[in-house]
DRENDO-1510 file (C-alpha; in Angstrom, 1 decimal, always signed):
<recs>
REC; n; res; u; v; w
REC; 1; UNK; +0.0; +0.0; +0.0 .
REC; 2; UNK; +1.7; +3.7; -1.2 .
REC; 3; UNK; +0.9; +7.0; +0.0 .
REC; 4; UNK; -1.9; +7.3; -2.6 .
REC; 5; UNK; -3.9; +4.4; -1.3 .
REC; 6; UNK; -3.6; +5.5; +2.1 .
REC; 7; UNK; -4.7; +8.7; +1.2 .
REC; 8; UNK; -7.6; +7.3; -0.7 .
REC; 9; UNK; -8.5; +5.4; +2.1 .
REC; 10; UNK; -8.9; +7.8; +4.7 .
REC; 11; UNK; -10.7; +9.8; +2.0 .
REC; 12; UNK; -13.2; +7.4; +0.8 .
REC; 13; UNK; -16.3; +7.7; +3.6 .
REC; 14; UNK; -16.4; +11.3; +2.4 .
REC; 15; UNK; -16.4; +10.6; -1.1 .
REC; 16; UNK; -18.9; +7.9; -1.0 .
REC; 17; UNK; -21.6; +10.3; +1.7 .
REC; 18; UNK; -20.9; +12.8; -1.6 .
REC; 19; UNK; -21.4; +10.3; -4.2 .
REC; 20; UNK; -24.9; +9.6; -2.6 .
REC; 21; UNK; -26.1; +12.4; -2.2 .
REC; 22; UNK; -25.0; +13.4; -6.2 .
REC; 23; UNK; -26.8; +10.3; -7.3 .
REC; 24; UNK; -29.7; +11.5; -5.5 .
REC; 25; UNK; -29.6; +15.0; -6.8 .
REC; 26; UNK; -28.7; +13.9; -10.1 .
REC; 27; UNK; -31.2; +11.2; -10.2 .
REC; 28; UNK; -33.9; +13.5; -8.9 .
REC; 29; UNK; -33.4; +15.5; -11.8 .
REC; 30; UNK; -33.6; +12.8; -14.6 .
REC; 31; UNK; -37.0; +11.5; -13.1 .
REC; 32; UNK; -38.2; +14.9; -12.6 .
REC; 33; UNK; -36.5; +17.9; -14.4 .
REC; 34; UNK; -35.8; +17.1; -18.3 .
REC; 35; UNK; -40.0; +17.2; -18.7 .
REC; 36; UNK; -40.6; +20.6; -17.5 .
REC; 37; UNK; -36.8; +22.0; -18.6 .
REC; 38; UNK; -38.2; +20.7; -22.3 .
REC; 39; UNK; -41.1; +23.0; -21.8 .
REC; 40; UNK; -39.9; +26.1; -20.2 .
REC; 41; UNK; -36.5; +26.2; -22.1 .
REC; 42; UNK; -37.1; +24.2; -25.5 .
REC; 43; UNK; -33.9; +26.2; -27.3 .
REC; 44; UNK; -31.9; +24.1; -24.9 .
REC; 45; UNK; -33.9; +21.5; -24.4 .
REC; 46; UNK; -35.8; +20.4; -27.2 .
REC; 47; UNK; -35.0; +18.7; -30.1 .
REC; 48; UNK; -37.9; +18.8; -31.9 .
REC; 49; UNK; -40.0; +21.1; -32.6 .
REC; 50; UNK; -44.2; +20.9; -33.6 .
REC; 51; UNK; -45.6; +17.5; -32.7 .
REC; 52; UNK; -43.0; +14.8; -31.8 .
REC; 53; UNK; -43.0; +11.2; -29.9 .
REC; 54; UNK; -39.4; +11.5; -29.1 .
REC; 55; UNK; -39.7; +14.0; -26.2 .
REC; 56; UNK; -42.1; +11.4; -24.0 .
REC; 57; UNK; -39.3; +8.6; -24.7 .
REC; 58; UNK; -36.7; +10.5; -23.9 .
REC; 59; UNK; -38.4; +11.9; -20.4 .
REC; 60; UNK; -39.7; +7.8; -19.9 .
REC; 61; UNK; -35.9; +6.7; -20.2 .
REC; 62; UNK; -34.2; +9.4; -17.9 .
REC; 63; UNK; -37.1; +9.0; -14.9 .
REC; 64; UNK; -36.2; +5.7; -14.9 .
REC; 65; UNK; -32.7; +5.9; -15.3 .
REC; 66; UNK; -32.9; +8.7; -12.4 .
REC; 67; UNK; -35.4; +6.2; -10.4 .
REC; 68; UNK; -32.4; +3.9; -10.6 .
REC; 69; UNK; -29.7; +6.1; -9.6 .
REC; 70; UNK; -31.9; +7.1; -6.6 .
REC; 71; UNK; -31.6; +3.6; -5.7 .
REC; 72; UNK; -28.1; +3.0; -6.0 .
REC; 73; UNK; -27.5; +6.0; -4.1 .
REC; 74; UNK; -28.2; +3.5; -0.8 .
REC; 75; UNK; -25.2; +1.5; -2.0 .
REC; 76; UNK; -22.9; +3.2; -4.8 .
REC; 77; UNK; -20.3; +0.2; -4.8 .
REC; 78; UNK; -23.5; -2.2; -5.1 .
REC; 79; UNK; -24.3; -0.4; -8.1 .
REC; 80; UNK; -21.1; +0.4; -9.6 .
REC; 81; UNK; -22.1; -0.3; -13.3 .
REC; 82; UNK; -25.2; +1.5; -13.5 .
REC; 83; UNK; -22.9; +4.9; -12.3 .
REC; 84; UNK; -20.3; +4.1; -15.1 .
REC; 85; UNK; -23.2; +3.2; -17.3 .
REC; 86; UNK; -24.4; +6.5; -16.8 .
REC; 87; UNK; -21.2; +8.8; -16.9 .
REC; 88; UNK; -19.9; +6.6; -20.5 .
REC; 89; UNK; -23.8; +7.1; -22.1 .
REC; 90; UNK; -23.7; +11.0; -20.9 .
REC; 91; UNK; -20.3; +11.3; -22.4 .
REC; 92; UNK; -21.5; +9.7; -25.5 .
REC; 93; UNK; -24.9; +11.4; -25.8 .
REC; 94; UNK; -23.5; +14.8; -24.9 .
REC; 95; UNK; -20.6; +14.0; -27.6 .
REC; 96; UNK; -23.3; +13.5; -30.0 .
REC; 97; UNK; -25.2; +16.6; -29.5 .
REC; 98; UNK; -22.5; +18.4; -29.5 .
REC; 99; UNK; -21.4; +17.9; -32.9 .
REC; 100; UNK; -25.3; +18.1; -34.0 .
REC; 101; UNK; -25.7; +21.3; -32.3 .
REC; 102; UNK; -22.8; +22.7; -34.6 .
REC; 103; UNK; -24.0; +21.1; -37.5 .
REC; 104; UNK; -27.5; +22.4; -37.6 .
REC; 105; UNK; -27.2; +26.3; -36.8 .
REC; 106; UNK; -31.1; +26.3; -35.2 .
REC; 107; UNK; -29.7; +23.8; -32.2 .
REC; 108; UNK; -26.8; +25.8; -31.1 .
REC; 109; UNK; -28.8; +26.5; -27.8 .
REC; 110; UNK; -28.3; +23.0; -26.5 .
REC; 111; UNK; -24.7; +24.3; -26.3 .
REC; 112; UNK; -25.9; +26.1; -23.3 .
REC; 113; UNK; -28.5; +23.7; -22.0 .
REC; 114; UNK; -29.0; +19.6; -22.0 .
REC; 115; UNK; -25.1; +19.6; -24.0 .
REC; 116; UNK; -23.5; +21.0; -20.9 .
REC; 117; UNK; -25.3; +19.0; -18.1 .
REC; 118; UNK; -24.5; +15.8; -19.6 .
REC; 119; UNK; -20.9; +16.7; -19.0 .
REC; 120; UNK; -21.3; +18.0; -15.6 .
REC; 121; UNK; -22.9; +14.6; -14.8 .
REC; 122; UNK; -20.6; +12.8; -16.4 .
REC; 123; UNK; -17.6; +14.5; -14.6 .
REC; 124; UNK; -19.4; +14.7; -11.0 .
REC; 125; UNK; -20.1; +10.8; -11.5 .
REC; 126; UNK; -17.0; +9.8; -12.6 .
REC; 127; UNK; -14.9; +12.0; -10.0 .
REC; 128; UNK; -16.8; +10.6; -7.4 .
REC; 129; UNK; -17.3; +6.9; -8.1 .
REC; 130; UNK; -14.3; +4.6; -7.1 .
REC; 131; UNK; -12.7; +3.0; -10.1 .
REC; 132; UNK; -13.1; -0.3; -8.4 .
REC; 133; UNK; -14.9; -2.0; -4.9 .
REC; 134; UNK; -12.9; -2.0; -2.2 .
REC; 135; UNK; -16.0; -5.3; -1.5 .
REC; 136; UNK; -13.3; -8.1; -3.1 .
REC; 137; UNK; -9.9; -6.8; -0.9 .
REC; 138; UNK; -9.5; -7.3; +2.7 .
REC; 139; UNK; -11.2; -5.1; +4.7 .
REC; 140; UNK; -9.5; -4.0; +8.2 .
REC; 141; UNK; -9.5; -6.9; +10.0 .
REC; 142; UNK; -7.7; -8.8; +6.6 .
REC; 143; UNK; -10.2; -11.3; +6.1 .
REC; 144; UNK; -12.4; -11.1; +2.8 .
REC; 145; UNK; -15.9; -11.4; +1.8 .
REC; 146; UNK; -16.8; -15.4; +1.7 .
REC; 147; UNK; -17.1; -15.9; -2.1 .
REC; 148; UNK; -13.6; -14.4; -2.7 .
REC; 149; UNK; -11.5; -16.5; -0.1 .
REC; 150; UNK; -9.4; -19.6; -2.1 .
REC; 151; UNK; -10.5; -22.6; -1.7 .
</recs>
């Protein structure tokens, strides 16, 4: 063990307190927010204007992503794949609105809106979430979780 795990380690009960309570506030968001920021602030928003069934999908698949990341905010290292499902797919989706929001002039708002908090979730997620669970190693006492000690 170097410095950096040590330090890590007496650092981790803070980080994973504020990794729940951004999965809560982030997932409170998702299941609640992206409907009404798509009517108030469409320029930023919206990406479709006039009648459109895309807007109800959309809303239906972040509430229940954001249902889910309420959850795993009980028990982030339970849950570890959902979180780095969600910071990869933000990356990705915000990636790929960036590059339509510069290709189709009317769109440019998203630059300010949904483009933006996809990267801010993204970065929040993945500076808080631990790159691995400390579940498998030995915890204090040295002894390991039943299904990883050798037979």
């Amino acid at each position: 063990m170097d410095a950096t795990d040590v330090m890590d380690a007496l650092h981790e009960p803070a980080r994973l307190r504020t990794l729940r309570i951004a999965l809560v506030v982030i997932g409170a968001i998702a299941t609640f927010a992206v409907y009404p920021l798509m009517v108030l602030w469409p320029a930023g928003w919206t990406w479709h204007t006039g009648h459109s069934d895309y807007p109800l999908m959309i809303v239906g698949i972040y509430a229940t992503l954001g249902v889910f990341l309420m959850r795993a905010a009980r028990d982030p290292l339970a849950h570890l794949s959902l979180i780095w499902f969600t910071v990869w797919s933000s990356v990705v989706h915000g990636a790929i609105m960036t590059a339509q929001s510069f290709a189709t002039p009317g769109h440019r708002g998203h630059l300010l809106g949904d483009v933006p908090a996809l990267f801010i979730i993204a970065a929040v997620l993945a500076a808080l979430t631990p790159r691995r669970s400390s579940r498998g190693s030995p915890d204090s006492t040295g002894s390991r979780p039943m299904e990883q000690r050798p037979t």
